[in-house]
N, CA, C and O of each residue as an XYZ file, in Angstrom:
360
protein
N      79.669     84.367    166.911
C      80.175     85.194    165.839
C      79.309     86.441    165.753
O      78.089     86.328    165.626
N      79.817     87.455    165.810
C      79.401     88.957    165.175
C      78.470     89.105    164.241
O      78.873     88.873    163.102
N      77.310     89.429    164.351
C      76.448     89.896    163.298
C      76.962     90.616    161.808
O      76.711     90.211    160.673
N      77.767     91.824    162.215
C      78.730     92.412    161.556
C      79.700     91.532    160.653
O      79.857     91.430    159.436
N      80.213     91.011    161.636
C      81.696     90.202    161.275
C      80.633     89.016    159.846
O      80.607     89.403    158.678
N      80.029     87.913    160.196
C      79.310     87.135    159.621
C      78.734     87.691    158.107
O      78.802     87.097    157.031
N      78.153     89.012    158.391
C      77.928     89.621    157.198
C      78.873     89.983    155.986
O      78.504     90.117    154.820
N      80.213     90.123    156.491
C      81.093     90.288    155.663
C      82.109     88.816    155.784
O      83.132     88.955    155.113
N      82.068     88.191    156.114
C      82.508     86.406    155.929
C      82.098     86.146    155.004
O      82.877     86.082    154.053
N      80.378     85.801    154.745
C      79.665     85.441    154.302
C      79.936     85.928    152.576
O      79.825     85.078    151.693
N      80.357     87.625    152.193
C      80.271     87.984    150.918
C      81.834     87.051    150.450
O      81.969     86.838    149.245
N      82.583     86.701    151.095
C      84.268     86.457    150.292
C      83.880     84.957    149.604
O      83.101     84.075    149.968
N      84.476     85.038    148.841
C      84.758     84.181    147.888
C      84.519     82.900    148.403
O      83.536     82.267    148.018
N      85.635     82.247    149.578
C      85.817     81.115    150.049
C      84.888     80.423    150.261
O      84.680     79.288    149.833
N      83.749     81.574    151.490
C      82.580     81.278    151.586
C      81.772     80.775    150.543
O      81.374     79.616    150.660
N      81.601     81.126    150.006
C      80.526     81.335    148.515
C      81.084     79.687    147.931
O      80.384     78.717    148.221
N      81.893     79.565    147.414
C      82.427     78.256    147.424
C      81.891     77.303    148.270
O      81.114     76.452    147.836
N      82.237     77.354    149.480
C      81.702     76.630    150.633
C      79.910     75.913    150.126
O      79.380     74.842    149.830
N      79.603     77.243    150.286
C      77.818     77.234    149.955
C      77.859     76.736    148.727
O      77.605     75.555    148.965
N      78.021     76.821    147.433
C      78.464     76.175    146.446
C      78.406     74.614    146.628
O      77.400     73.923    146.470
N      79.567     74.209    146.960
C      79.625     72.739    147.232
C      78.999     71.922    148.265
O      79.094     70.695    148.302
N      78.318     72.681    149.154
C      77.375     72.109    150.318
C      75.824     72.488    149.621
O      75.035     72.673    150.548
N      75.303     72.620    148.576
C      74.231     73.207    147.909
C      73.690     71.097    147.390
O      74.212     70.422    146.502
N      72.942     70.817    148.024
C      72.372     69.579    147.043
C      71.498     69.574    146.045
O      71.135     70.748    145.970
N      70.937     68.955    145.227
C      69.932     68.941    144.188
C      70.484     68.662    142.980
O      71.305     69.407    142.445
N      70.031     67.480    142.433
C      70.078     67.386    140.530
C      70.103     68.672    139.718
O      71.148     69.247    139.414
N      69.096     69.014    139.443
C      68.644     70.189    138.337
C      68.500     71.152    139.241
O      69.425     71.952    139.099
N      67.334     71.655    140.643
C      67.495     72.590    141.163
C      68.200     72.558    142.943
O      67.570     72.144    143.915
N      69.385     73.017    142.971
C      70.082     73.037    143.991
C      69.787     74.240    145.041
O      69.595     75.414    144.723
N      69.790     73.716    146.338
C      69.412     73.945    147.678
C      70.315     73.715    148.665
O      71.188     72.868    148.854
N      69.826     74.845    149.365
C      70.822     75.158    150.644
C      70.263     75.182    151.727
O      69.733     76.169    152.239
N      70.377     73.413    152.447
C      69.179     73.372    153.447
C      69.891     74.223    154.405
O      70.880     74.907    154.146
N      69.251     74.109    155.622
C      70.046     74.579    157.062
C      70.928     73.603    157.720
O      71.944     73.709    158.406
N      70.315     72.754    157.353
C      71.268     71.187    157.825
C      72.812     71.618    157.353
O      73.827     71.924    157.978
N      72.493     71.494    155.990
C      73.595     71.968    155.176
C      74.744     73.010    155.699
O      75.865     72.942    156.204
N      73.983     73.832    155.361
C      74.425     75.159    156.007
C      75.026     75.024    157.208
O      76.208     75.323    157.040
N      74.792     74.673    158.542
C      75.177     74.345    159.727
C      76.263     73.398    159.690
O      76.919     73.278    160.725
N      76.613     72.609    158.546
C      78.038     71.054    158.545
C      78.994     72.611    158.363
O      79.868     72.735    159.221
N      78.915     73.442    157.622
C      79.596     74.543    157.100
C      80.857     74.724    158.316
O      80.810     75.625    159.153
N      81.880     73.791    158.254
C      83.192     74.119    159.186
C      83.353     76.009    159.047
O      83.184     76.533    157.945
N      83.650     76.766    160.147
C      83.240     78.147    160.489
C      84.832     78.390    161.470
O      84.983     77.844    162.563
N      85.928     79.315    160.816
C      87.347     78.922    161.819
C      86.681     79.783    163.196
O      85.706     80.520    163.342
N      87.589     79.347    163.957
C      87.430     80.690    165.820
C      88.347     81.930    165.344
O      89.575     82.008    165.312
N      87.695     82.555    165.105
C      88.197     83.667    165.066
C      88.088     84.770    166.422
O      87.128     84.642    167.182
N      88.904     85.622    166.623
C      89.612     86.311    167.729
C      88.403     87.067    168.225
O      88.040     87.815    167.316
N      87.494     87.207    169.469
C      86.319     88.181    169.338
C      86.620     89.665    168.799
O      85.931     90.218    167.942
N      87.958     90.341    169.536
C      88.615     91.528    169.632
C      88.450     91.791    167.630
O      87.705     92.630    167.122
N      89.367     90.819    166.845
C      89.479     91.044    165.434
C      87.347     90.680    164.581
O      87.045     91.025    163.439
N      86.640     90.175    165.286
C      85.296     90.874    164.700
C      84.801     91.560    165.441
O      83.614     91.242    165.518
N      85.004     92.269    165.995
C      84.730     93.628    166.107
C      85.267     94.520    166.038
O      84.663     95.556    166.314
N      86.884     94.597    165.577
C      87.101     95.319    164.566
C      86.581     95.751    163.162
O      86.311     96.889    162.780
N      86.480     94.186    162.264
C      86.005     94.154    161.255
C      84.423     94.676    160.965
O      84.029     95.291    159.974
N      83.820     94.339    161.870
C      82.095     94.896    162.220
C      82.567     96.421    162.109
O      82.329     97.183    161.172
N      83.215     96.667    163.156
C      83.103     98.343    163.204
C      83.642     99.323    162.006
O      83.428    100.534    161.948
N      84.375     98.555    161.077
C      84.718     98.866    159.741
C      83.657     99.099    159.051
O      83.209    100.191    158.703
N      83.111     97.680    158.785
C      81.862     97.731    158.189
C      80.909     98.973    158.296
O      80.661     99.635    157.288
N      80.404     99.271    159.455
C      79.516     99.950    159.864
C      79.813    101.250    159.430
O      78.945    102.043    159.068
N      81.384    101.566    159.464
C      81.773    102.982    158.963
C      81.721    102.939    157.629
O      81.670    104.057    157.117
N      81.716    101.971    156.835
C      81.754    102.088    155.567
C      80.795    101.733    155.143
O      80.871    101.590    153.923
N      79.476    101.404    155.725
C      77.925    101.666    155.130
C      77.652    103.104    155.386
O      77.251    103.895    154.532
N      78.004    103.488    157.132
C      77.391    104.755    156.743
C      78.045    105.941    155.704
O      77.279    106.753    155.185
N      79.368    105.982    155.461
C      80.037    106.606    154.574
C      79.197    106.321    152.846
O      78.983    107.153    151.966
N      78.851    104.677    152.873
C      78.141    104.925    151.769
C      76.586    105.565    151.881
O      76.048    106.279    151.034
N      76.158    105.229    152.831
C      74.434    106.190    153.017
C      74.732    107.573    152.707
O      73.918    108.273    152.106
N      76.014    108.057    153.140
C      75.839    109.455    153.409
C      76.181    110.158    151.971
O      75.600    111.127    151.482
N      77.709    109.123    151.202
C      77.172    109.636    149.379
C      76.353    109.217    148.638
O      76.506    109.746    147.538
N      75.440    108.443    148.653
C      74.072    107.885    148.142
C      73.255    109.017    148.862
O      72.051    108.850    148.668
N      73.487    109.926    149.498
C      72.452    111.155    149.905
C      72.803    112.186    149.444
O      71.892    113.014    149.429
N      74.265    112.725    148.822
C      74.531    113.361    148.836
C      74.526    113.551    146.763
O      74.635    114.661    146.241
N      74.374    112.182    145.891
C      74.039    111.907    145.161
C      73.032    112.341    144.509
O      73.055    112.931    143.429
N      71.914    111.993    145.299
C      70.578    112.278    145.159
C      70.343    113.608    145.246
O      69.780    114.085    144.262
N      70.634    114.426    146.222
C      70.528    115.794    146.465
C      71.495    116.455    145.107
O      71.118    117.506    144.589
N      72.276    116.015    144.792
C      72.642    116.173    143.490
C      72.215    116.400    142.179
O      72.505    117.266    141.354
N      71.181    115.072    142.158
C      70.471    114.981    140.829
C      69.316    115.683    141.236
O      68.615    115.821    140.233
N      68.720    116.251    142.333
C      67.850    117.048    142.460
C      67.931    118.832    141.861
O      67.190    119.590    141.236
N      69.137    118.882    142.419
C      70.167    120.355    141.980
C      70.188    120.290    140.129
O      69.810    121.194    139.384
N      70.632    119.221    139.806
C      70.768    119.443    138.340
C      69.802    119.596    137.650
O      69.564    120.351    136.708
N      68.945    118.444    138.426
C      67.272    118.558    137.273
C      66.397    120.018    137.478
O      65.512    120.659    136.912
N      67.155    120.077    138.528
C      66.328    122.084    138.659
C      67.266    123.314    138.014
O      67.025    124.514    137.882
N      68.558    122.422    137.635
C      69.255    123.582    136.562
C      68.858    123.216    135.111
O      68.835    123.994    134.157
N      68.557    121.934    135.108
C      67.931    121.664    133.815
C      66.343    122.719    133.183
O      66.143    123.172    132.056
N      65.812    122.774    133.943
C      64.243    122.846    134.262
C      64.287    124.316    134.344
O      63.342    124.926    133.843
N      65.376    125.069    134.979
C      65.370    126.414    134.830
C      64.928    126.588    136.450
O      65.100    127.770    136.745
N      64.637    126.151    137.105
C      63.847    126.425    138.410
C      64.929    126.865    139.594
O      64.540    127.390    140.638
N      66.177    126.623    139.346
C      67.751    126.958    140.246
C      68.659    127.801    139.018
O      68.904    127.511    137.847
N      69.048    129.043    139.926
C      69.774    129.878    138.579
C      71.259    129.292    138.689
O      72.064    128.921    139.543
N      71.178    129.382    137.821
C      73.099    128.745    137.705
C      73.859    130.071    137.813
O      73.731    130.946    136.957
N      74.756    130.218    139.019
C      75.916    130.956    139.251
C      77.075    130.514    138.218
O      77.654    129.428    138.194
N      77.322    131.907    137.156
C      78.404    132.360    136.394
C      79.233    132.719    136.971
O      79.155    133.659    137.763
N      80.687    131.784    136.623
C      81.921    133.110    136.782
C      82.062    133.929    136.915
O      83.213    134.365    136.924
C-alpha cells in the first residue's frame, strides 16, 4: 500500500472505527501493533493509489502555498497597522 494512499485511508471514518473497536483496555485503551496488524485492509487497485496519493500531494501543496500566502498577509497588514507600509488610496 502507498504511503500517500494509507495516509488518507487511515483519516475516513470507517477506519477510525476499525481502530476504535480493535483498541483493548478497561479504563485506558490501546492500540497494540498486534492489534493494528488483525486490521482486515481491502486490495485495492495500485493504478487507483496512486491516483489518490497524487491528489493528496496536490492538495497539501496547494495548502502550503495559502498558509504562505496567509502569513505574508498578516505581515502586510500589521505593517499597515503600524504605519510602516503606506496604504494606496483610490
Amino acid at each position: 500500500m502507498l504511503t500517500g494512499f494509507a495516509a488518507i485511508m487511515i483519516t475516513t471514518e470507517h477506519f477510525i472505527k476499525l481502530i476504535q473497536f480493535n483498541r483493548v483496555g478497561a479504563v485506558k485503551q490501546r492500540l497494540y501493533v498486534d492489534n493494528l496488524l488483525s486490521i482486515p485492509i481491502p486490495e485495492i487497485a495500485e493504478e487507483f493509489q496512486h491516483e489518490v496519493a497524487d491528489e493528496r500531494e496536490k492538495a497539501l501543496a496547494a495548502i502550503a502555498e495559502a498558509r504562505k500566502k496567509v502569513a505574508e498577509a498578516a505581515i502586510e497588514v500589521e505593517a499597515m497597522i503600524l504605519g510602516t507600509k503606506k496604504v494606496d488610496q483610490p
